[in-house]
N, C-alpha and C positions, 0 to 999 in steps of 0.2 A: 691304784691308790685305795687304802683300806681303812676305814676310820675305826673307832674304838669299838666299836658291839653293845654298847650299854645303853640298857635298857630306861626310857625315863617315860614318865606319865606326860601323856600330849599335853601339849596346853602349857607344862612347866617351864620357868626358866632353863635352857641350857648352856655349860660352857662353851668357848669357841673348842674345838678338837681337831688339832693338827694332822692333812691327813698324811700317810708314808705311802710311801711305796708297799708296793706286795709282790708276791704273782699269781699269777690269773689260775682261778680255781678251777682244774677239771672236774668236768660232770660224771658222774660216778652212774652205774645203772638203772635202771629203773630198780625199787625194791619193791617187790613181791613176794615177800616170805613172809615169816609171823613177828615181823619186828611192832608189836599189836602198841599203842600208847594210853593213855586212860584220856577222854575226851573233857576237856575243860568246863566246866559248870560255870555260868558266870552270874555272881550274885545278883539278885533283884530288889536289894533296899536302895532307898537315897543316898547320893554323896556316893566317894569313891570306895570300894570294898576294900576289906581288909589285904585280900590275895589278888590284886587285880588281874585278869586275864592277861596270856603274852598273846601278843600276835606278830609273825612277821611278816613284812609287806613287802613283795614283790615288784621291781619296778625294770624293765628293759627300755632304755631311751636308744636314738639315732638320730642323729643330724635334728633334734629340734630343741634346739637351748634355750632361750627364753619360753617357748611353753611347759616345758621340762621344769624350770626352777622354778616356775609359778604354780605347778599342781603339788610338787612333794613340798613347797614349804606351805601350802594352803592343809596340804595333807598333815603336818607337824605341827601347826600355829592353829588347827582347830582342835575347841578342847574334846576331851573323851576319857572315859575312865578306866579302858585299856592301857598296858605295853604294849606300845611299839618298837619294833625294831627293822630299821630302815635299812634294806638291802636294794643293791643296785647294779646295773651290767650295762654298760655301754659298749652299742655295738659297734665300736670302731667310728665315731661321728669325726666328720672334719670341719664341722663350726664350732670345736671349741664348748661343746656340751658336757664331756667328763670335767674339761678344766674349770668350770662352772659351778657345777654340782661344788662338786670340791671347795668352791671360793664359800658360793652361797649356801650352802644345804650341808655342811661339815657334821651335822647327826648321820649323815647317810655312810654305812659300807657300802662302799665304792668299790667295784673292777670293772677298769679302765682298758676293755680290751682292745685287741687292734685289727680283731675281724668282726665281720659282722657273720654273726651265729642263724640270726634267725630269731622268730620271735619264740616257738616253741623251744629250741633248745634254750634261748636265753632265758628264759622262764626254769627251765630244770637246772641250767647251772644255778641258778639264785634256789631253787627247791633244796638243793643240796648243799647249799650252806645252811640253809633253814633248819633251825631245833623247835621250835615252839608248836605247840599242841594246835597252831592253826594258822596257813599261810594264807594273805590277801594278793591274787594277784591284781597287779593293777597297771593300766595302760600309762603310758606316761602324761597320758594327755587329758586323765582324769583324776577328781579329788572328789571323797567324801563329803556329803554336808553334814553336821552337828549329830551326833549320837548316831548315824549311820554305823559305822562300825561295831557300837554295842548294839544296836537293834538285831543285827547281822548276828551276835554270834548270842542275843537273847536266842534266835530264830532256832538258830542251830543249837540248842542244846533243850528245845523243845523239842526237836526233831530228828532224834538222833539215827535214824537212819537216811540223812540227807547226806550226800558225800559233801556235794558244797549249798550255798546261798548265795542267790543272784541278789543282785540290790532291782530296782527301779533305776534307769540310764535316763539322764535330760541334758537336751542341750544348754549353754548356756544361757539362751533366753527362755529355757523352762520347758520345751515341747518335748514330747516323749520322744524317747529311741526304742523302737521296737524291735527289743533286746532277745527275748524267749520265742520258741519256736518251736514246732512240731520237728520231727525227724524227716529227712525227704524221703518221699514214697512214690509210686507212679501212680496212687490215688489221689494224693494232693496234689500231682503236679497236671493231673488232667482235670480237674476240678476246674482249675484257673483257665488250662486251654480251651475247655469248652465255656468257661463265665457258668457251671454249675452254679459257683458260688451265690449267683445272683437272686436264685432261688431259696437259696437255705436261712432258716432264721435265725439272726445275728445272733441268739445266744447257743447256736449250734456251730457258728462259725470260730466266736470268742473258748469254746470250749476246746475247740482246736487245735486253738491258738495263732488262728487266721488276721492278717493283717488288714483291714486297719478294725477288725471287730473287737477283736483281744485289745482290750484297752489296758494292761496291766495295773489296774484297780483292785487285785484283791488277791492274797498269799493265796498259793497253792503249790502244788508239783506241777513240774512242766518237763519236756521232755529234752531240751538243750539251749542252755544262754549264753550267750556272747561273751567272752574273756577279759572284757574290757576291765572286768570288776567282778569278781570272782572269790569269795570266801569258802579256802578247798581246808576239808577237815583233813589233820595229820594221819587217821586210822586209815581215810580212802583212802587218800596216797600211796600209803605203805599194801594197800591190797591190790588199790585199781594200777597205779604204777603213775608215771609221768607223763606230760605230753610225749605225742610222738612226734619224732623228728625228723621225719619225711615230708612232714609239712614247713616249708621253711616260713611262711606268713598265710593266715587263714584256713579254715577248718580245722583246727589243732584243738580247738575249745568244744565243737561237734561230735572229733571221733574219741574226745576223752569222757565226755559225756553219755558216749552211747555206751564206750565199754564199760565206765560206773554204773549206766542200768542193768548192762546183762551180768554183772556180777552182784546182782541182787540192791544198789543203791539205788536212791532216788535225785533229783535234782531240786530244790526248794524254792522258788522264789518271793520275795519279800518283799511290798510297794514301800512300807513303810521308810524303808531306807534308804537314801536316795542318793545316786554319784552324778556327779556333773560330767558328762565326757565331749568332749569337744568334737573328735572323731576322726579320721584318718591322718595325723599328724605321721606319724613314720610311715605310713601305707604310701602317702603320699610322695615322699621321699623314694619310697624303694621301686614304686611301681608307675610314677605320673600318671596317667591315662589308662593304664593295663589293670587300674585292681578289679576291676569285672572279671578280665580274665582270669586275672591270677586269685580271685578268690570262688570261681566255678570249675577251673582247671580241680583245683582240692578235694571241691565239694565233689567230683564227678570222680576222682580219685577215691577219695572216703568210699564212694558208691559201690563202686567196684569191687574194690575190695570184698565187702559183706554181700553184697548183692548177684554178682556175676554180670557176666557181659552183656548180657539178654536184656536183663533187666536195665542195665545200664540204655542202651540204647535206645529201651522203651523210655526210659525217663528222658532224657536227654533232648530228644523226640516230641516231647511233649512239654516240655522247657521251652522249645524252639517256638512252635505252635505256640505258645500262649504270651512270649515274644512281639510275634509274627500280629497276632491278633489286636496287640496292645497298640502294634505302631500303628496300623492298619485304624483303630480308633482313634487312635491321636489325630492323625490327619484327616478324616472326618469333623472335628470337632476342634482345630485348629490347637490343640489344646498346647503346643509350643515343646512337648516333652520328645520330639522326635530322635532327636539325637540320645538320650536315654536308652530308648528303647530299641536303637539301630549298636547300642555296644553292648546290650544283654544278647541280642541274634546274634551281633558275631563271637560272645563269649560263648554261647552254645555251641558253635559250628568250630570251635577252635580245638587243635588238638589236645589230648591228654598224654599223650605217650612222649611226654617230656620229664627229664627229671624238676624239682623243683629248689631253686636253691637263692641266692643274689642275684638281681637283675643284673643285664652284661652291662658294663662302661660304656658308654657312646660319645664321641666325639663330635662338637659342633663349633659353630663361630664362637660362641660364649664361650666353648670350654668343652671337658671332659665335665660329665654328671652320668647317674644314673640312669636307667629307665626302668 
């Protein structure tokens, strides 16, 4: 189901819009050629500009309907001085999530598909309907607060050599998500195995981008942020290419970020502008219990790749160890996080030499679900 395309300034009145049928849009390649676009400026007086920026927002939902209709209409009914244009890809949900969308949130282009793709590929099929000088991707399970969006793409046209702009992630009662991150190294990851950290001063750990020193209090370049909320400029795109789609959930947002630095971009991020994200709404679905794994499975995937095996296993290695050491403190100190830190050990010691795609169907007294 496909709604009408048209573009209207947030905040306004809109018609109801009848959606139709369509069919489901295939994803086209990544584009890496010189398809170059001119970068959007977006005016800095009061009140709404003359040209107002387009933006289109990226949304891939799955089995979560009621949070799903409360972020993209939070996302549409908050004012801004942008176009939007509301693109969407359901992946195949069986609570009745597309039929929703559709009832409640009729500004949204809707494909209502009947697999589930994945989050990276569902993010490039919705790239790929995308025309506008600048794609939002955005988790289903998060929304903008008040002038976030323009903050985002004031950011970005200060900056123009940022591919995208991270916002500032808060949960909904306001606590940070420690969204930005260093790139894995077997220096950072022995850092933590040995508690180096404990020695180093916190404005050497925040510079990091060590958690919990890095307080995300202040715009700068960082080296990769979370997808949840994502402002990817049209030019990177068209250089850096798309997510890749061997990642079917997690690290997808990490290895598109690393290859936007080695092809000379940077990564921006912005306190000033702030998403609400609630946080594993479809992880939760896809994986119950396993998203440790399935989101260090990737990461150790990612690794490989660029790194080789060596390397890998030195990291990995020292992942385990600083695991190993965390639980090892917990029970000392009774501190109650045992079971945390008993699924990060077994996420380390877990194979990689799996492909990654939909968790299998499992069958119980309840029923058929996921895992």
């Amino acid at each position: 189901m496909v709604g009408t395309g048209t573009r209207r300034l947030v905040g306004e009145p809109s018609p109801r819009v009848a959606a139709v049928d369509g069919p489901r849009v295939d994803r086209a390649p990544p584009n890496r050629g010189g398809d170059q676009r001119t970068s959007f400026l977006v005016p800095h007086h009061r009140g709404l500009p003359l040209n107002p920026p387009s933006v289109d927002v990226g949304v891939v939902t799955y089995n979560s309907r009621d949070l799903s209709v409360e972020a993209l209409r939070r996302l549409l009914d908050t004012p801004s001085s942008c176009k939007l244009r509301l693109l969407v890809r359901d992946n195949g949900s069986s609570d009745g999530t597309a039929e929703t969308i559709a009832a409640r949130v009729p500004e949204a282009e809707l494909e209502a598909g009947g697999d589930n793709l994945g989050f990276a590929a569902g993010v490039n099929s919705l790239i790929c309907r995308s025309d506008a000088p600048w794609f939002f991707a955005l988790n289903s399970d998060a929304w903008p607060g008040v002038g976030a969006i323009d903050t985002l793409l004031k950011t970005a046209a200060a900056h123009p050599e940022a591919a995208a702009i991270a916002p500032r992630l808060e949960r909904p009662d306001g606590t940070l998500e420690h969204s930005t991150h260093p790139f894995p190294s077997v220096a950072v990851a022995g850092m933590f195995a040995t508690g180096a950290t404990r020695f180093m001063p916190r404005r050497w750990q925040a510079a990091m981008l060590l958690e919990p020193a890095w307080r995300h209090d202040r715009a700068r370049s960082v080296d990769w942020a979370v997808g949840a909320a994502l402002l990817m400029r049209r030019d990177a795109i068209a250089d850096v290419g798309v997510f890749d789609e061997r990642f079917f959930m997690y690290a997808e947002d990490l290895e598109w970020c690393w290859r936007a630095h080695r092809g000379g971009w940077s990564i921006w991020f912005e306190p000033e502008a702030r998403v609400v994200h609630v946080g594993n709404a479809s992880g939760a679905h896809n994986y119950r219990d396993r998203r440790t794994e399935a989101y260090w499975r990737n990461t150790y995937r990612f690794y490989r790749a660029e790194h080789g095996p060596v390397s890998t296993a030195a990291y990995r290695g020292l992942n385990l160890a600083a695991a190993s050491r965390g639980y090892l403190m917990s029970r000392l100190r009774h501190a109650g996080d045992l079971g945390w830190w008993t699924h990060q050990a077994k996420a380390h010691l877990a194979s990689i030499n799996v492909a990654d795609g939909p968790p299998k169907r499992e069958v119980t007294d309840e029923g058929p679900h996921r895992t």
